[in-house]
Wavefront OBJ file of the C-alpha trace (Angstrom):
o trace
v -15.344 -32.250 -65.165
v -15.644 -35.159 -62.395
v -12.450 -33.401 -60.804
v -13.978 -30.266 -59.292
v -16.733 -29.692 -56.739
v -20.057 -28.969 -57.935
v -21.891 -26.174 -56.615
v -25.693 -25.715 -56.408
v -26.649 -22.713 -57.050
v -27.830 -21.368 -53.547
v -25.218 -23.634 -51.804
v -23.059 -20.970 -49.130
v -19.522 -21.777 -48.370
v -19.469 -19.580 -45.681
v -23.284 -20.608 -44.382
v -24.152 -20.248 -40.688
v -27.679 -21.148 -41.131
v -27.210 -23.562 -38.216
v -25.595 -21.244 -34.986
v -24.077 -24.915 -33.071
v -22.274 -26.075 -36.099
v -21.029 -22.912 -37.395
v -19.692 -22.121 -33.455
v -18.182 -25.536 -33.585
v -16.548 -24.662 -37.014
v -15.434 -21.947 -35.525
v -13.617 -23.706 -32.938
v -12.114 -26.147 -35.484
v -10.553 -23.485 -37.996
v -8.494 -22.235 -34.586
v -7.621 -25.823 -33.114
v -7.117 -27.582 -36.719
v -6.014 -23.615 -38.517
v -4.951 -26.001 -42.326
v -8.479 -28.008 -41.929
v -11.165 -26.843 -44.563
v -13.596 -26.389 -41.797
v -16.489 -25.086 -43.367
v -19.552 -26.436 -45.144
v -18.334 -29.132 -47.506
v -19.682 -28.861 -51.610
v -20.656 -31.840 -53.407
v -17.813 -33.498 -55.595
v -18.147 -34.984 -59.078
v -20.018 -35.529 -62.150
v -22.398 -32.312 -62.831
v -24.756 -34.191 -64.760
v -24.167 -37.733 -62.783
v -25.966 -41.068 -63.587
v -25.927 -41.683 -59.737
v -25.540 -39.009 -56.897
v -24.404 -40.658 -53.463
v -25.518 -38.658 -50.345
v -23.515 -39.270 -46.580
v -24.702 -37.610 -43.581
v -22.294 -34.916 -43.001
v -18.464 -34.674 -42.914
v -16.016 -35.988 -40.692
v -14.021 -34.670 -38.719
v -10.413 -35.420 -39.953
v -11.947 -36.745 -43.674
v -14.275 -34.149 -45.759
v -13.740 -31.613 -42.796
v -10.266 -31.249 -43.282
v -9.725 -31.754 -47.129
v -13.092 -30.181 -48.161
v -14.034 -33.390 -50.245
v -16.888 -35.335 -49.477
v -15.838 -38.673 -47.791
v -11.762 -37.673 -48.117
v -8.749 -38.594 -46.254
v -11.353 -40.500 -43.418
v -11.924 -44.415 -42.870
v -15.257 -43.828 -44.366
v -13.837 -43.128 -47.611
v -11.806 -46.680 -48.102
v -14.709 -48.633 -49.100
v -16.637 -45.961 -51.159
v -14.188 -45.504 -53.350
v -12.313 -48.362 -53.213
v -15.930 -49.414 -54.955
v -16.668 -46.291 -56.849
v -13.360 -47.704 -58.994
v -14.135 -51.377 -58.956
v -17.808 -50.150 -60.672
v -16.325 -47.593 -63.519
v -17.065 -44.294 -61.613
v -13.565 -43.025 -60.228
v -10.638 -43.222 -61.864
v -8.679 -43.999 -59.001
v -9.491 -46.271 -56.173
v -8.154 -44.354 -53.023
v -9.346 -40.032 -52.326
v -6.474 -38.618 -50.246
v -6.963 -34.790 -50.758
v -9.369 -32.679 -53.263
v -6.269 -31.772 -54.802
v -5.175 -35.393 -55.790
v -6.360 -35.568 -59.427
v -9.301 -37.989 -58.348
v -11.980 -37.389 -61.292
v -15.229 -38.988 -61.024
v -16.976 -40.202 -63.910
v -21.331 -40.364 -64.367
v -21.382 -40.266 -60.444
v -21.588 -37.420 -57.988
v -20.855 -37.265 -53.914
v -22.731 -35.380 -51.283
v -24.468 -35.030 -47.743
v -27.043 -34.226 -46.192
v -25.384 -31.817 -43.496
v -22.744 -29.948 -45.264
v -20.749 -28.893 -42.032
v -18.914 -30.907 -39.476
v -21.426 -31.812 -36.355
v -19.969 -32.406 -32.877
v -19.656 -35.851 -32.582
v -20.762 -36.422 -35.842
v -24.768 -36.169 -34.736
v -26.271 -33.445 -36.426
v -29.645 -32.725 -34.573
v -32.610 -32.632 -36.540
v -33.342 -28.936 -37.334
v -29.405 -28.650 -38.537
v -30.634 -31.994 -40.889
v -33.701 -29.832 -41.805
v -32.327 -26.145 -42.048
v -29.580 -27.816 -44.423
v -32.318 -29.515 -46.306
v -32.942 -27.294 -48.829
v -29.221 -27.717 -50.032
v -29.996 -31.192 -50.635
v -33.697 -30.401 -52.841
v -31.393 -28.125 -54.746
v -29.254 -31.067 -55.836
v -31.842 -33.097 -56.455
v -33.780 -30.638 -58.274
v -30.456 -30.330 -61.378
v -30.224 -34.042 -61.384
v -31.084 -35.697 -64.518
v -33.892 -37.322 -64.667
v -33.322 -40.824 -65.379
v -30.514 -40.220 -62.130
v -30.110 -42.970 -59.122
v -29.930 -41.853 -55.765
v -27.945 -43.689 -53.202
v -28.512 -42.908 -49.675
v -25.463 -43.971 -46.885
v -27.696 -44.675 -43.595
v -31.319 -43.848 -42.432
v -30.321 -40.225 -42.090
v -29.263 -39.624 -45.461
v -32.387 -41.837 -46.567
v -35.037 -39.670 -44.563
v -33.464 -36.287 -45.809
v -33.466 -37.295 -49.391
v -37.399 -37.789 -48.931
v -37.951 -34.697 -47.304
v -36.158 -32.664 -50.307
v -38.421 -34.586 -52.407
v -41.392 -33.700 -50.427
v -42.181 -37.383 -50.078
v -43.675 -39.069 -46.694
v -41.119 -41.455 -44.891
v -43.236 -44.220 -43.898
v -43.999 -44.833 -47.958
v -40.507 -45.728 -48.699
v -38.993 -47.274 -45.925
v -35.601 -47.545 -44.988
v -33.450 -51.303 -45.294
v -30.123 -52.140 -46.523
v -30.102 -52.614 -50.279
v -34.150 -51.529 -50.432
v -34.626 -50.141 -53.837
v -38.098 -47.897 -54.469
v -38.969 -46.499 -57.316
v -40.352 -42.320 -57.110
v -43.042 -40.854 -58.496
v -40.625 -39.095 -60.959
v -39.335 -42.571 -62.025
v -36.081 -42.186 -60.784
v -34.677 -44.725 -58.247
v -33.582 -44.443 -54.594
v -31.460 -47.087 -52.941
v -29.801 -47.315 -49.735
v -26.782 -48.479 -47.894
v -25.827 -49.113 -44.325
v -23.310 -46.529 -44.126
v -19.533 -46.810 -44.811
v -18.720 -46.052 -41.276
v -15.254 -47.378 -39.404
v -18.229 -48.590 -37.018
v -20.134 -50.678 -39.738
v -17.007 -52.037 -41.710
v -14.950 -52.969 -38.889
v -18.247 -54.770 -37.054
v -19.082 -56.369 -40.170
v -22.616 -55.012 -40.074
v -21.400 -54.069 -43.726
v -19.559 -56.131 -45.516
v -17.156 -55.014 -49.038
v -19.729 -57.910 -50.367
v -22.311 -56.295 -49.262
v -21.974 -52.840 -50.407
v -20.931 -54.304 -53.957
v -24.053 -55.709 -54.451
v -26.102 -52.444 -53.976
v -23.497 -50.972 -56.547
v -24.591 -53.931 -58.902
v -28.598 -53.559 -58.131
v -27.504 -50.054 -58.888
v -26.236 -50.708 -62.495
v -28.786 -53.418 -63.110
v -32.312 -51.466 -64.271
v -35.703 -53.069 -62.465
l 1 2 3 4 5 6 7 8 9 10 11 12 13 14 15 16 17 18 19 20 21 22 23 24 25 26 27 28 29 30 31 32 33 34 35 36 37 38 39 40 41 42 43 44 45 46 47 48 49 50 51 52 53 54 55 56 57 58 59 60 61 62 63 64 65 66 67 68 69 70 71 72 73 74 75 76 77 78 79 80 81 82 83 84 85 86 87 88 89 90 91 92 93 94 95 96 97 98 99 100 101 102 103 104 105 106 107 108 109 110 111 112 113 114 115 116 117 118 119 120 121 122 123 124 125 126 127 128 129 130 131 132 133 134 135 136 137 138 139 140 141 142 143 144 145 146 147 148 149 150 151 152 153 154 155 156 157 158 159 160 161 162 163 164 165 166 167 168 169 170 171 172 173 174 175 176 177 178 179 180 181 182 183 184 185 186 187 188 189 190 191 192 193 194 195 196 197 198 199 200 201 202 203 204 205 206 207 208 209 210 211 212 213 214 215
């Protein structure tokens, strides 16, 4: 099942909730005509034991293969770990059509379309919001949410209808929700953060093992 996208229910593959990213998109699909270039489903495990949400796609990755965190430098370390901890059955994503299945985990973002830049402003983070509650809202309930970067972290409590400043955000902080299920976060698998070293492969293996270790 890990092989194909998962679809919530009121996700919209042809959304243009936000006008500036769905001009931009626009824009793309005639400069780029073989990119995906539209809003990007989740990919994995429909029942996961861990769903990991990005900010949005990139530009050349999950914008142009339609697979969250595909074909873009962000996608080496992710999955290069995904493998290392038992979720994907392969340790490299090069297209959605490369057999890749993941296994008890499932991949997402926060903005499901391509942002200039890769800066989504915050009403595109909030109009696409309710994308993200929908996720949230089939996940199992004993599910662990990892969140890529502050973004990712603050729209996950939004869906949730949770206030920010009660769960804050920190590399490798761990808090516990009111529905018992666990939210962790990540610096983000960026080029920018792996190449600096602001996140290590050490690093970002020992949020995998908090992950798999229960509190």
């Amino acid at each position: 099942m890990g092989r194909f996208s998962w679809v919530p229910m009121d996700f919209n593959l042809d959304c243009r909730a936000c006008p500036r990213l769905a001009a931009f998109l626009d824009a793309v699909r005639v400069s780029h005509p073989g990119y995906h270039a539209r809003p990007v489903p989740a990919f994995g495990d429909p029942a996961p034991d861990l769903l990991i949400v990005g900010l949005a796609p990139g530009m050349h990755g999950a914008n142009r293969s339609g697979r969250p965190f595909t074909g873009d430098h962000a996608g080496i370390l992710l999955y290069q770990t995904l493998h290392r901890f038992g979720y994907a059955s392969a340790p490299v994503s090069a297209a959605a059509d490369d057999g890749l299945v993941l296994t008890g985990c499932r991949i997402t973002n926060a903005v499901k379309c391509l942002p200039p830049a890769n800066k989504p402003e915050p009403a595109e983070i909030r109009t696409c919001n309710r994308f993200l509650a929908a996720e949230l809202a089939a996940l199992p309930p004993r599910a662990t949410i990892l969140a890529l970067g502050q973004i990712a972290h603050q729209a996950v409590l939004r869906a949730l209808g949770l206030k920010l400043r009660d769960y804050p955000f920190a590399h490798a902080s761990d808090h516990r929700l009111p529905d018992g299920r666990r939210l962790l976060s990540s610096y983000h698998c960026s080029r920018y953060n792996t190449q600096t070293r602001r996140l290590t492969p050490e690093m970002f293996e020992a949020v995998f093992q908090k992950i798999q270790t229960e509190d």
